[in-house]
N, C-alpha and C positions, 0 to 999 in steps of 0.2 A: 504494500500500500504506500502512496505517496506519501505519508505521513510518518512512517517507520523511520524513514531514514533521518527526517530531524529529531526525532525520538532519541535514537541511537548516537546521533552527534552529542546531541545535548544530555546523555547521560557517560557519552564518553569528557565532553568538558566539566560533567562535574568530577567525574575521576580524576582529570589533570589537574582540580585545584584544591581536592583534597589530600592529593600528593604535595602539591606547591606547600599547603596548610603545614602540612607534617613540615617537611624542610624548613620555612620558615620558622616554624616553634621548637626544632631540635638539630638547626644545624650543626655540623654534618651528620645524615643519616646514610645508612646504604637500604640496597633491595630487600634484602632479610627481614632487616627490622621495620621499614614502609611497610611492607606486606604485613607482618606479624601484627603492625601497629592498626592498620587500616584495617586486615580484614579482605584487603583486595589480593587476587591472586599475583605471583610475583612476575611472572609474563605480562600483566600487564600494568604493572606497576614500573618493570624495565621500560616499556611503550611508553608511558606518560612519561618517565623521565629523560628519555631521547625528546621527544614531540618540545615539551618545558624548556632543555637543553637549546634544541633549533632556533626557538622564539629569544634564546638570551634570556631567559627568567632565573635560570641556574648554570652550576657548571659541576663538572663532574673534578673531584680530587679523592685523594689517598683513603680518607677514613670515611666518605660518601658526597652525595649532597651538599651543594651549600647554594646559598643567593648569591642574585649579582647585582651591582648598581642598578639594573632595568628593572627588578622586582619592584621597587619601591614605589617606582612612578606607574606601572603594573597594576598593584594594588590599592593605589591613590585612584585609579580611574574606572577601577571594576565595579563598583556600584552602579556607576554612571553606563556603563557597558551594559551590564543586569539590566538595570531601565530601559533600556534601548530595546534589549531583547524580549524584554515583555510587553514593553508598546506593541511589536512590530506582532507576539502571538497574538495578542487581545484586537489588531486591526484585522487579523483574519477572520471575525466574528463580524465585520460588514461586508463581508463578501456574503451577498445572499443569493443562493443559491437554490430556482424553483425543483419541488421537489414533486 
């Protein structure tokens, strides 16, 4: 269904910033303990931490996880992000569509 696949994004970004969550409150972490900590499998906890890596929100070192200068301004705008993404589902509720 057309609708899955934002489904799926959108519970795959919430993975990526419960991972971010973790890092930021126990810099340095590694995979083990995300996983352990989270609850999430450690395959995709490796995923979100590449994906997080790519965007510069972290960087990878010796003893795991850590932030980077970009987290902060990251996290200063994700609310405002959030908003945006719930405008834009709540504007799909005027598309009226005869049934």
């Amino acid at each position: 269904m057309v609708t899955e696949k934002v489904k799926r994004e959108l519970e795959m970004l919430k993975r990526h910033l419960i991972i971010l969550k973790y890092v930021v409150e126990n810099e340095p972490i590694g995979i083990l303990k995300l996983a352990e900590e989270t609850g999430i499998p450690s395959h995709k906890v490796r995923y979100s931490l590449r994906v997080l890596e790519q965007e510069g929100l972290i960087a990878a070192s010796a003893p795991g996880a850590v932030t980077t200068e970009q987290t902060g301004t990251f996290l200063r705008d994700l609310d405002q992000a959030i908003d945006r993404l719930q405008e834009m589902a709540r504007g799909l509720k005027d598309i009226k569509i005869e049934r």
